[in-house]
N, C-alpha and C positions, 0 to 999 in steps of 0.2 A: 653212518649217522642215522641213527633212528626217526624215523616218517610220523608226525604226524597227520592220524586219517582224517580227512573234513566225514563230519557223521550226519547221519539223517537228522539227528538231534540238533549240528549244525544249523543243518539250512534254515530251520523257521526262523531263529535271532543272529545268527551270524550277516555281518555287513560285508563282502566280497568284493575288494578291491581289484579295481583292473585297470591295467597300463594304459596310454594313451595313444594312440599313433594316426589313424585318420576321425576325424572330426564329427563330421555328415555318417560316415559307415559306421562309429562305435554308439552313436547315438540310438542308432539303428536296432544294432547289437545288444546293445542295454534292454532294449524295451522286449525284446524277443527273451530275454534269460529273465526279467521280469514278472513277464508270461506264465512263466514253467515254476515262478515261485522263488526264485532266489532274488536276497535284496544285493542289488548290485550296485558300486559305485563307479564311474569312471576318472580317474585322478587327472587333475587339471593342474596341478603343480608344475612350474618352468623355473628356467633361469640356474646361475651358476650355482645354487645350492645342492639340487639337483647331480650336478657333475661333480659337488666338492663329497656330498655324499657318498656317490658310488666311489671314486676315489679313494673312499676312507674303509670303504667294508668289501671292495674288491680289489684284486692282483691288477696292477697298472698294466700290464701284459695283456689282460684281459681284451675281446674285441668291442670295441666302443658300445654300439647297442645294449650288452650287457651288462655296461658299466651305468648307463644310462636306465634302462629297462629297472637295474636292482637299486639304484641311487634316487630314484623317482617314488618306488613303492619304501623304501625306509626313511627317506624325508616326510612321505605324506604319513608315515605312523609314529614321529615321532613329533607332527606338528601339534599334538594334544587333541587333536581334533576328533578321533575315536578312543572307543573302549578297547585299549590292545586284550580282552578277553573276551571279544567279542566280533573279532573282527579277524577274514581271512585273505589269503592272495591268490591269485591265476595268475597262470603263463603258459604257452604254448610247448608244445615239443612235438618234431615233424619225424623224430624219429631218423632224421636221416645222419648222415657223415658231417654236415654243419654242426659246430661248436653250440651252436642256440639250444640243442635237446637238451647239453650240459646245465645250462642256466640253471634248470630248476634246485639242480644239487649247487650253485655256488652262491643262488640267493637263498636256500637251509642255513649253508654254513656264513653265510655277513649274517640274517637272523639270529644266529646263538653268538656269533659276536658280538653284536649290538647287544645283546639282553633279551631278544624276543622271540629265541627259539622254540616256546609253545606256540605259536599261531601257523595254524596248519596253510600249505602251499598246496593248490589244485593243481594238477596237471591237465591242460585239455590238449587232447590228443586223440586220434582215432585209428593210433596204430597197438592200442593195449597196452601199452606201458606202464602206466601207472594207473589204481582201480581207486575211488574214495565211494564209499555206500552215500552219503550226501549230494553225488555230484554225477548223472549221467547223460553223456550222448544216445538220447534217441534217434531214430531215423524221422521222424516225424521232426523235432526241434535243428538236425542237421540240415532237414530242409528247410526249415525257418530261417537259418542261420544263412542259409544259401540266398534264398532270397530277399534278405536285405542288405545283404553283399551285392547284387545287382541293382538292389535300386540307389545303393548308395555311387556304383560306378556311375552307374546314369547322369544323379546327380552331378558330380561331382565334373565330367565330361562337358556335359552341358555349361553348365556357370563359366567353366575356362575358358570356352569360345565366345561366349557373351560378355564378361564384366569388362573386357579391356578394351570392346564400344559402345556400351551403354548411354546414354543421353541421361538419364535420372541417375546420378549418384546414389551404388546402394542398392539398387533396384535388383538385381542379382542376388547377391547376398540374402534380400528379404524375401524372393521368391525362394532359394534353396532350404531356408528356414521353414517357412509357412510349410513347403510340403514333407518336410520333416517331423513337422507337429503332424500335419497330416498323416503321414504313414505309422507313425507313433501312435497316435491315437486308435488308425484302423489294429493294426498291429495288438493293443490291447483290450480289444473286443476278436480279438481270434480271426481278423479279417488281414487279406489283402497278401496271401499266401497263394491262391489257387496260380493255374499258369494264365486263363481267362480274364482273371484279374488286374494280376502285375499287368498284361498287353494292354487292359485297358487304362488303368492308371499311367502307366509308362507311355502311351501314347496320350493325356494329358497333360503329363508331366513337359515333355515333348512342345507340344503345344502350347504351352505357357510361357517355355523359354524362346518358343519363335516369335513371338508375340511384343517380347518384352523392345522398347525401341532403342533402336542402335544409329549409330554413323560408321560404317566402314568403309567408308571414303578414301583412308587414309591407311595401308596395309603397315600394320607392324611386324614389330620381329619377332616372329615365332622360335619359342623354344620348348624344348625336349628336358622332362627330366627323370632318368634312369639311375640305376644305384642299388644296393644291399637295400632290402623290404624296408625295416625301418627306418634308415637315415633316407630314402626315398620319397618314404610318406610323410615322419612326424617331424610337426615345424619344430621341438624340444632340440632334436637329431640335426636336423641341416640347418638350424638359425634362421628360422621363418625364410628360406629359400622363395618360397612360390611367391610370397609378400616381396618380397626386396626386387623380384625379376617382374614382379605387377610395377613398381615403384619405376622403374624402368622404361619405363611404358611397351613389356611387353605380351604376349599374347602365351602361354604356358601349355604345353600340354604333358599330362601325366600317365603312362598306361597302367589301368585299372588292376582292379583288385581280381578279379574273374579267371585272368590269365593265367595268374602266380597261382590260383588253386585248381586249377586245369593241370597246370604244368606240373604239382604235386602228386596228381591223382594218375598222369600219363606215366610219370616215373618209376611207379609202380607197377606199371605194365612193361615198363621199356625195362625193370633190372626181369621180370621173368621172359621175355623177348632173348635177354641178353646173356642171363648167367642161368635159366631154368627156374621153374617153382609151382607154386601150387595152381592147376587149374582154377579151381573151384575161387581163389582171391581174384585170379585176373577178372573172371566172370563178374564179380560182384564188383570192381573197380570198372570194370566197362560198363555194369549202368551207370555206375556214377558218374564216369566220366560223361556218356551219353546225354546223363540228363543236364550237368552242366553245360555242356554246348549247345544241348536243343535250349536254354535259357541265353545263353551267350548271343545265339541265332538271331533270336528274336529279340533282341533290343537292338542289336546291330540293324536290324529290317525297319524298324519301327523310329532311328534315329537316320535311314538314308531314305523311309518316306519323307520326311522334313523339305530335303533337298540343298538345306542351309547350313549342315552342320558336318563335321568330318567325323565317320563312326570308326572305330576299334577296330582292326584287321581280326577276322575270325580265325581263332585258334591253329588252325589245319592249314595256314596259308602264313601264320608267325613261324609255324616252326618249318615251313620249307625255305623260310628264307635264308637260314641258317645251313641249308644244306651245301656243303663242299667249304663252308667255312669254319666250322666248328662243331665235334659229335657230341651224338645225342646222349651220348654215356656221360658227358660233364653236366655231369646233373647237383654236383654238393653246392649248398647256399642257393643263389638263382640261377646258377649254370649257364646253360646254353641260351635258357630266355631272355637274360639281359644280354646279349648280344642280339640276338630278334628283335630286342625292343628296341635295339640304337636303330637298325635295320629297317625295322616297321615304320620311327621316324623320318628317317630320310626318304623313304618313299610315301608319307606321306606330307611332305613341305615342311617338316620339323628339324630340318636336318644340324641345327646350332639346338648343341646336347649337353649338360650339364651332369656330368656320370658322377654320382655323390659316391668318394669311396670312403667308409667306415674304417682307422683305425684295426690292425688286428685280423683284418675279415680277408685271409688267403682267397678263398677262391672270386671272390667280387674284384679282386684286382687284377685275376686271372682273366676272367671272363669280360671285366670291365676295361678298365687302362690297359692290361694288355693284348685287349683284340681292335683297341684304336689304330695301331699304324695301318693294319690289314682292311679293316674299313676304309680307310683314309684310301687304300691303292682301289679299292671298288669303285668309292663315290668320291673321288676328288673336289667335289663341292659340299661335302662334309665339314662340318665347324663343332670338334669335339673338345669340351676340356674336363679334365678329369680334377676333382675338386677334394682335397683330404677333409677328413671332420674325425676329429681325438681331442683330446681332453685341453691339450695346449696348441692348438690351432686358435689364430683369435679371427673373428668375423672381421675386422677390417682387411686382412689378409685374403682370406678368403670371397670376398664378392670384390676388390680389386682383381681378382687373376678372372672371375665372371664378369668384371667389364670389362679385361681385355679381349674375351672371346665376342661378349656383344659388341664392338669398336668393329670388329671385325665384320661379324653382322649387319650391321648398319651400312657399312661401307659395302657390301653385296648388294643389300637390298637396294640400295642407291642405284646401282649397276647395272640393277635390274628394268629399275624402273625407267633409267633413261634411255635403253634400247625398245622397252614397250611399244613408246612414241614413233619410233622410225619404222615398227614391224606393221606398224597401225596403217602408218603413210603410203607405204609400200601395195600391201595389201591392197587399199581405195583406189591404188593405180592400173593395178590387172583388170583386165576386161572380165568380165560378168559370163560364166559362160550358159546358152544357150543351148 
């Protein structure tokens, strides 16, 4: 099928739509590709249209994401709301042995199904794959891109710990807002990039959400939620998941965005570790990796000065937890990291985990669902349910089988708290020692 190129001539009038999946981060993202001159949209389109789309201009076989990913961008261009000769698409490709590098060739081919096979498809990618003169990764814009990818985990980190004891309804929300517009705005004046910077916004940032007044009087149920990247993050993908386990009255936690690009960039070191290759890439992948984790470092530092808040296990301590349970060569999809993150959970009190599995997606089921029983023999006080999301899945299905896991939940934390009392008693009884 013949490519069309996005041209330099593109970028001045062309509108560049882009998929949706976290909220706070693509906001972020926008303003940064902004920057550099491209007009960017982020598509906000949801709902069964959505799925009836991709349905109609993809193979039902297909893995859910990118039925969803291509049924998202051909609804948003056929709701008349652009000049389809004016207007182009991105999508990602990691290049690796996941199905997702294919997307870009199966959203060309529902494009000339539909009628709209002149509108050129961007590949962003930094493994060379595909080149458009309109459209490049600098190393100056990749660090852009990097660092609003941390400030958006930050965000996003923070608010989860906070909104579920809040005292002022909202008050969360309107803080992760505000400094949204905030960094947006730095962002478009060329600011708030350096590493001196982020530390000190991010210790701001920090500071505002300790600030913000809470009741945690009252410990709720913490939950975990792991899964295939997209159905993970976009509430489109899991049916407002994070909403519905807030609705709950529970307390949420997500691992960040930082990890899964660590863990891309190590990959690449781990297949020349593994099967040989070019010096000279691993070199240039170990600063990157580098400098990703000296960023990683330092929010981690700057979220356990607080004292109040639970920070992200650093990278180099995710992936040893994995060790002797699953290698470092299952790397296709999210490999071995989504086993580290159910892992990182449980050791850090998140142990009731919500594995969101995609439709389609082999190796997320591999690494997902089937590394639950072998966890379960680890951590016996493990509360895992693995949750399907495809096209005919219906959401009342699905958050009944996540109340039967929080039922269970509750009934621990119960458990827990009535032995508290007696350890308390106990203790005031031993003499004092001198």
């Amino acid at each position: 099928m013949e490519r069309i190129e996005f041209t330099k001539e593109m970028k001045k009038d062309y509108t560049i739509l882009v998929p949706n999946m976290l909220g706070t981060h693509f906001k972020l993202l926008m303003r940064v590709f902004k920057n550099e001159g491209y007009k960017v949209e982020l598509l906000r389109n949801d709902g069964r249209s959505v799925v009836e789309t991709g349905l109609k201009y993809v193979h039902n076989d297909t893995c859910y994401p990118a039925l969803l990913v291509i049924g998202q961008m051909i609804d948003a261009l056929m709701s008349g709301k652009y000049d389809l000769n004016k207007v182009a698409l991105i999508i990602t490709q990691t290049g690796g042995g996941c199905r997702a590098s294919n997307y870009i060739h199966l959203l060309r081919k529902a494009l000339k199904n539909a009628g709209l096979g002149h509108i050129p498809v961007i590949s962003l990618n930094i493994s060379g794959l595909e080149k458009n003169s309109g459209f490049t990764l600098s190393l100056g814009l990749i660090r852009r891109l990097i660092a609003a990818m941390a400030y958006g985990d930050l965000l996003m980190l923070l608010a989860n710990q906070v909104r579920p004891y809040e005292t002022v309804n909202g008050a969360t929300d309107k803080l992760v807002d505000r400094w949204a517009d905030t960094l947006t705005a730095e962002f478009a004046n060329g600011k708030g990039f350096a590493k001196g910077v982020m530390r000190s916004y991010m210790q701001k940032i920090a500071d505002d959400f300790a600030k913000i007044p809470v009741d945690r009087t009252r410990e709720r149920v913490k939950v975990g939620i792991v899964g295939e990247i997209y159905v993970k993050f976009s509430s489109l993908a899991n049916n407002h998941l994070e909403e519905f386990l807030a609705s709950e009255g529970c307390e949420v936690m997500v691992p960040g965005l930082m990890s899964f690009i660590l863990f891309k960039v190590d990959n690449r070191m781990e297949d020349i570790k593994l099967y040989g290759g070019s010096k000279a890439k691993f070199a240039v992948c170990k600063i990157l990796f580098d400098y990703l984790a000296g960023m990683e470092k330092f929010m981690i530092d700057i979220i356990n000065e607080q004292g109040i808040f639970k920070a992200p296990t650093a990278y180099d301590h995710l992936k040893s937890l994995v060790n002797g349970v699953v290698g470092y060569g299952s790397k296709m999809g999210e490999g071995w990291l989504l086993t580290a993150e159910m892992l990182e959970l449980i050791e850090g009190g998140y142990g009731n985990i919500v594995c969101a599995q995609p439709f389609g997606c082999l190796p997320n089921h591999i690494v997902g669902k089937g590394m639950i029983r072998r966890l379960r023999e680890l951590h016996p006080e493990s509360n895992i349910v693995p949750i399907d999301y495809d096209p005919g899945a219906t959401r009342v299905n699905q958050e009944n089988r996540i109340k039967l896991m929080l039922s269970v939940a509750r009934e621990n934390l119960a458990a827990k708290e009535e032995k508290a009392p007696e350890k308390t008693k106990i203790a005031d009884k031993e003499p004092a020692l001198v």
